[in-house]
C-alpha positions in Angstrom: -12.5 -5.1 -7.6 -9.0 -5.8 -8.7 -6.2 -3.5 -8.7 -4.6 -2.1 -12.3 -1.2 -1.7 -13.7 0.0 1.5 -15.4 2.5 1.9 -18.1 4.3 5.0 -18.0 7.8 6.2 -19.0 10.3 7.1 -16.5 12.7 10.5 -16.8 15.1 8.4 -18.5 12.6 7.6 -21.0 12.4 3.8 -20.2 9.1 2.2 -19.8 8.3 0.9 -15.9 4.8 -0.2 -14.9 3.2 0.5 -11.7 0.4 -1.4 -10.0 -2.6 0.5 -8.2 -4.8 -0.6 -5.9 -8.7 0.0 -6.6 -8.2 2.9 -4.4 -5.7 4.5 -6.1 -2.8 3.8 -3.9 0.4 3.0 -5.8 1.2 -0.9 -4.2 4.1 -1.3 -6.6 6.6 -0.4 -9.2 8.0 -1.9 -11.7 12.0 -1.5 -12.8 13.2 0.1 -16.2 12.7 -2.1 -19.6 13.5 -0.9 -23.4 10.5 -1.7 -24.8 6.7 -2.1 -24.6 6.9 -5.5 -25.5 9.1 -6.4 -22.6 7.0 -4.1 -19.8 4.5 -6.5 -21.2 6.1 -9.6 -20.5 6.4 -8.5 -16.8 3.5 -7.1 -16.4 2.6 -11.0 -17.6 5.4 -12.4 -14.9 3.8 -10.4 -12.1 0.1 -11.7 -12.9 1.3 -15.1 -13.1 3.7 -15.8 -9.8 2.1 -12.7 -7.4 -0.3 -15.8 -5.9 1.8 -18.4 -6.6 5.2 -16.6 -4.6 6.5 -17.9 -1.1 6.5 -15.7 1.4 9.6 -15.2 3.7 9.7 -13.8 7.2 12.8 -11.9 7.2 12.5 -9.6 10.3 13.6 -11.1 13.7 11.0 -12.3 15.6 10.8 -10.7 18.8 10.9 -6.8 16.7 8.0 -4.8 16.2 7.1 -4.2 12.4 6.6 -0.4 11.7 4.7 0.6 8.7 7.1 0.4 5.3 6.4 2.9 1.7 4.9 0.9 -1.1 7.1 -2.3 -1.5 8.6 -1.8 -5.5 8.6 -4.7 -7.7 11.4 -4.8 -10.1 11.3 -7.8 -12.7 14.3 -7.7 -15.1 13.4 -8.2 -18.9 16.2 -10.8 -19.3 14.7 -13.2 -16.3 11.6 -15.4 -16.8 9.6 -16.0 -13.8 9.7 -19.3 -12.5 6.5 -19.9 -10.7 6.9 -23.4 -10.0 9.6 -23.1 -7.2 8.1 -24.5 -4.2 11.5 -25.1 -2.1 11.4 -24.2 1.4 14.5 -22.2 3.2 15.4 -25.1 6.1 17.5 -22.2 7.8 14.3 -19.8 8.6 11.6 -20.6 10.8 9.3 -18.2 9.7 8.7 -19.5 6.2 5.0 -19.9 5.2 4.1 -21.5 2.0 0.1 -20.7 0.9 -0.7 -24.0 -0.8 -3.1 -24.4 -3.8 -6.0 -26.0 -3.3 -6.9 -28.7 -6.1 -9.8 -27.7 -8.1 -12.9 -29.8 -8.5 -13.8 -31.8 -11.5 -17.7 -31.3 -12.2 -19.0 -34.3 -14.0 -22.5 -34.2 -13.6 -25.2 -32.3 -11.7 -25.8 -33.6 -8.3 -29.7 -33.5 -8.2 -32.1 -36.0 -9.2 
């Protein structure tokens, strides 16, 4: 089951969004926009580059991780996601890039 997102209004009376896990948990939220039209439009960023996004090791590598609060996600109103940006940092070593597999083309039923 997939996770949901929640539109709410903050104390300053700005719309944010936050997403849940199917448990409940809060995973992420979002920052402050005017309008419902633009929580919208990131709530549409967010679906479209979460699988697509590089991830970056940023933590040195011989240090222990500890567990972190809910990473927050804040996606501007003014900034359109750019999905397609597949550059790789040449300074960091612990870069890994999840490729996309190409999809099949089904032309006709294999059986005979």
């Amino acid at each position: 089951m997939a996770g949901k997102f929640e539109v709410f209004l903050d104390s300053d009376s700005r719309f944010r969004f936050r997403l849940k896990a199917p448990d409940g948990t809060v995973v992420a939220v979002s920052g402050a926009f005017e309008d419902k039209s633009a929580v919208a439009a990131g709530i549409a960023a967010v679906r479209e580059c979460a699988g697509t996004g590089l991830v970056t090791d940023l933590s040195p590598a011989a240090r222990v991780a500890l567990p972190a609060p809910a990473p927050a996600v804040v996606v501007p109103a003014q900034l359109q996601p750019d999905c397609g940006d597949q550059r790789i940092p040449a300074t960091r070593p612990h870069t890994f890039v999840i490729a996309k597999t190409p999809r099949r083309r089904v032309t006709a039923p294999r059986w005979t």
